[in-house]
C-alpha positions as CSV (number, residue, x, y, z in Angstrom):
1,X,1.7,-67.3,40.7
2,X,-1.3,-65.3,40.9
3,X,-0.4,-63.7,37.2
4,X,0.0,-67.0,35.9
5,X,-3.0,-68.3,37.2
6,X,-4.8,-65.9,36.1
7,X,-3.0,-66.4,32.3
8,X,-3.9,-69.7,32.3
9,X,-7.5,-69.4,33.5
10,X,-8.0,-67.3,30.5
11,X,-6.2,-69.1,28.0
12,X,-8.9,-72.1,28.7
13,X,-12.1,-70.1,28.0
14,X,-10.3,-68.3,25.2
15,X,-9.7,-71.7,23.9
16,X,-13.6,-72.8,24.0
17,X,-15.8,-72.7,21.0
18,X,-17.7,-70.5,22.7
19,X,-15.3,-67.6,22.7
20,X,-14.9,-67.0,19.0
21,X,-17.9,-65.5,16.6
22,X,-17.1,-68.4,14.0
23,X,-17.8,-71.1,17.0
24,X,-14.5,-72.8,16.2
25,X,-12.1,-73.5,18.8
26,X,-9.2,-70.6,18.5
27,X,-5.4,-71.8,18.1
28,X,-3.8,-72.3,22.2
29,X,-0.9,-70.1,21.0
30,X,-4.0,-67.1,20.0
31,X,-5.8,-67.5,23.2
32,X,-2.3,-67.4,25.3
33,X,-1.1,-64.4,23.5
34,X,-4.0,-62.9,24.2
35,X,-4.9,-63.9,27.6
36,X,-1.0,-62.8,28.3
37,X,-1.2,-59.8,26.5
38,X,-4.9,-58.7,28.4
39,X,-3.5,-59.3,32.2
40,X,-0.4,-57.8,31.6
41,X,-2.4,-55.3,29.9
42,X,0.2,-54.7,27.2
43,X,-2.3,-54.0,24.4
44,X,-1.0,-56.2,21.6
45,X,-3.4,-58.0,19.4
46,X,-2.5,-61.3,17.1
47,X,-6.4,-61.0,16.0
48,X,-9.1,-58.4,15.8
49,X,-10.8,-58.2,19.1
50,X,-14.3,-57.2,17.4
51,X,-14.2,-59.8,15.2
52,X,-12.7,-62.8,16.1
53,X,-13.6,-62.7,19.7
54,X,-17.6,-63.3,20.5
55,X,-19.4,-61.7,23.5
56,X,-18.1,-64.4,26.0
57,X,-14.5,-63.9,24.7
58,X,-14.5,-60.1,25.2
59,X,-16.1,-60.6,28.3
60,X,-13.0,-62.4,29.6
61,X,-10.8,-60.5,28.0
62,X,-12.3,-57.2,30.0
63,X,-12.3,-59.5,33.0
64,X,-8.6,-60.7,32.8
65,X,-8.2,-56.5,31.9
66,X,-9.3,-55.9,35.3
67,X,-7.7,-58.5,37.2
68,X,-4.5,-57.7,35.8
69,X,-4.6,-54.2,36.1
70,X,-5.9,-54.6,39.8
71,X,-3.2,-56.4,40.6
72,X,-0.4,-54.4,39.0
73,X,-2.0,-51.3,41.1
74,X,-2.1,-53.2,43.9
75,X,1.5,-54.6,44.4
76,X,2.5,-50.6,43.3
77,X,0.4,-49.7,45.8
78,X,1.8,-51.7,48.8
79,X,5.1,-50.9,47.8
80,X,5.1,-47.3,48.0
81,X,2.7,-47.5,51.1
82,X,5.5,-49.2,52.6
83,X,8.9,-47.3,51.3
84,X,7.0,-44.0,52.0
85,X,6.0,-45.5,56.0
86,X,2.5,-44.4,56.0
87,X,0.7,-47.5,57.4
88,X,-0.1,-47.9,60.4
89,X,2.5,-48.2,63.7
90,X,0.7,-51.8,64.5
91,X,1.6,-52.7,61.4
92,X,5.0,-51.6,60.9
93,X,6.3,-52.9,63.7
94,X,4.6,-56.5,62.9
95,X,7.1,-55.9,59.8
96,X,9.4,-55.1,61.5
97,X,9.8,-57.3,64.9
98,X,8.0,-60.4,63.4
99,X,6.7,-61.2,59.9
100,X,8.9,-58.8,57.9
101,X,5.5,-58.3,55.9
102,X,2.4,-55.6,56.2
103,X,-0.2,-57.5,58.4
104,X,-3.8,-58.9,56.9
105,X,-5.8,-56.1,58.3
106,X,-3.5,-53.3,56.5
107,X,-3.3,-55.5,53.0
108,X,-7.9,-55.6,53.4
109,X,-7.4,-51.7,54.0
110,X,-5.3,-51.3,51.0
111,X,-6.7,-53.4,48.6
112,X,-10.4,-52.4,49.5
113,X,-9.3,-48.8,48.8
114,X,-7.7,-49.5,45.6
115,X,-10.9,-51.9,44.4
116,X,-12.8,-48.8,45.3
117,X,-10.8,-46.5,43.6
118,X,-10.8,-48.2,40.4
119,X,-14.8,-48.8,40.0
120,X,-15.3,-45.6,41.0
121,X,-13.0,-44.2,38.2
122,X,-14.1,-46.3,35.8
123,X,-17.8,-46.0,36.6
124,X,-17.3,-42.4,35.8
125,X,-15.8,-42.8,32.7
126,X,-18.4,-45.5,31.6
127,X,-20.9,-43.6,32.1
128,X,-20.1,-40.5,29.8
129,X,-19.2,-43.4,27.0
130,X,-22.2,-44.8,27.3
131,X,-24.1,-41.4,27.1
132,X,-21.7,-40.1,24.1
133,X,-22.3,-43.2,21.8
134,X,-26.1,-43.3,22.6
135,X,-27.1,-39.5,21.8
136,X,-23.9,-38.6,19.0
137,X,-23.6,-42.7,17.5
138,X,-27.6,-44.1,18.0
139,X,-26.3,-47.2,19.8
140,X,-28.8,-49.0,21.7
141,X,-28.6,-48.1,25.9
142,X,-27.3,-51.8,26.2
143,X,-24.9,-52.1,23.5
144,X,-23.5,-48.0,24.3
145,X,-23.0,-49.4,28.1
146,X,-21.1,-52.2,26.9
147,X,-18.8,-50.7,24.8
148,X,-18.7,-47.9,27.5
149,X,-17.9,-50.3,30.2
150,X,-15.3,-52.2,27.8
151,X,-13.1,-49.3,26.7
152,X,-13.5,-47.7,30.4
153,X,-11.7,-50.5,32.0
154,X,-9.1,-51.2,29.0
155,X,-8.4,-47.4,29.1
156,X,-8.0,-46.6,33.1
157,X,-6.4,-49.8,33.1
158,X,-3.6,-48.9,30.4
159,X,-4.9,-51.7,28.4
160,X,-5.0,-50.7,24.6
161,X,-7.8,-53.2,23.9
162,X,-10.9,-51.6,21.7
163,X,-13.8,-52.9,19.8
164,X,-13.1,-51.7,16.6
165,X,-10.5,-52.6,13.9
166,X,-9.1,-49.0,14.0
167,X,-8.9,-49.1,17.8
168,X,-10.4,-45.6,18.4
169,X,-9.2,-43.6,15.1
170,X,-12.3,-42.8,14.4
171,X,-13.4,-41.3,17.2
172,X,-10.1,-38.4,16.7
173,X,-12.5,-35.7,16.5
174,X,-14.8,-36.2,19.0
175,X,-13.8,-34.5,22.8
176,X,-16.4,-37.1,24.5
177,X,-14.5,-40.0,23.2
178,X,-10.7,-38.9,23.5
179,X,-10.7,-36.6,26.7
180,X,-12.7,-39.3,29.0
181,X,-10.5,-42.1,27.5
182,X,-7.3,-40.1,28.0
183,X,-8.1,-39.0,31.1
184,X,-9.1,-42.5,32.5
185,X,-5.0,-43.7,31.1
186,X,-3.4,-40.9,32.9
187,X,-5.8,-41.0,36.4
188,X,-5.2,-45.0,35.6
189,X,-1.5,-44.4,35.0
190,X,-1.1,-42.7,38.3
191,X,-2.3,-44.8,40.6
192,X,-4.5,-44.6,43.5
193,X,-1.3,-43.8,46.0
194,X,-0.4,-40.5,43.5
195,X,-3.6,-39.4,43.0
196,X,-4.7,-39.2,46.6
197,X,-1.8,-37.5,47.5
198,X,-2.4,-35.1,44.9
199,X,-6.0,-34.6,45.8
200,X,-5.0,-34.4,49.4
201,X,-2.4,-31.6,49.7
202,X,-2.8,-30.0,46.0
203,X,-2.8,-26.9,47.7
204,X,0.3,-27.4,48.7
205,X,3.1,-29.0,46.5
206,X,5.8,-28.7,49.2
207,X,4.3,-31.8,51.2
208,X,4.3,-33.8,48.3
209,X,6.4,-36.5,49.0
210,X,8.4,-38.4,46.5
């Protein structure tokens, strides 16, 4: 339900005037496509973002990018917190003698730390975009942040979207570019539950668990 919602939602302001550069209402089966494709963060395009999309339509497009993939993480999230046993005993035996289900205070607990994890990630990420297309491109501070900020979220969050019609071809060359964007899919790819683990006992690969 939430997914759909969420598809729907962003099929209507896809759908307004406003969300195209011509000003022209785009076709219901472009903006559900898209709105589909950007919370399920599949990545595939039926028009060029840059292009056909104003700044009010990329802005939802990042939005329903973020929504998407915080949701996605989320459900991951719970589900392995759950198979591997690690929340709390209060909890787990709620589950288990009443509701069958992780209790409210545990879900807040989880979800804060994944929202957390996520801006934090993509903050970092952001901000060496932003930095890179200001001093090596000349973009202005605001226009560098935005485009920072866009492919930041698209990227940790697996997305595919870009700003340009070659996606990011022609930034091959440039280690500021791919290495922050690739890292950002593989930390994104992960997952909060992985890469805490990781960071937690790296030192010591035997208590890894599955």
């Amino acid at each position: 339900m939430g997914f759909g919602t969420a598809v729907l939602i962003g099929t209507l302001l896809l759908g307004l005037p406003l969300a195209t550069t011509e000003g022209d209402s785009s076709h219901w089966l472009t903006a559900l496509f898209t709105a589909t494709s950007a919370v399920c963060v599949t990545g595939l395009i039926v028009v060029d973002t840059e292009t056909h999309w104003s700044v009010f339509g990329e802005v939802v497009i990042v939005f329903l990018i973020q929504v998407g993939g915080l949701g996605i993480m989320t459900l991951a999230t719970l589900i392995i917190v759950m198979i591997s046993g690690r929340i709390g005993l209060r909890a787990r035996l709620s589950a288990q003698l009443e509701t069958k289900s992780v209790v409210a205070a545990d879900l807040r607990r989880v979800l804060r730390k994944v929202v957390m994890f996520s801006i934090v990630c993509e903050a970092a990420v952001a901000v060496v975009l932003t930095v890179r297309f200001v001093t090596g491109y000349g973009e202005p501070l605001g226009r560098a942040a935005y485009l920072g900020l866009f492919h930041s979220v698209s990227a940790f969050n697996n997305a595919g979207f870009a700003l340009w019609p070659d996606s990011l071809m022609r930034f091959v060359a440039d280690p500021w570019i791919c290495l922050p964007v690739a890292l950002a899919v593989v930390v994104g790819g992960l997952g909060y539950p992985v890469v805490f683990e990781l960071l937690r006992t790296w030192r010591h690969p035997g208590r890894w668990s599955i």
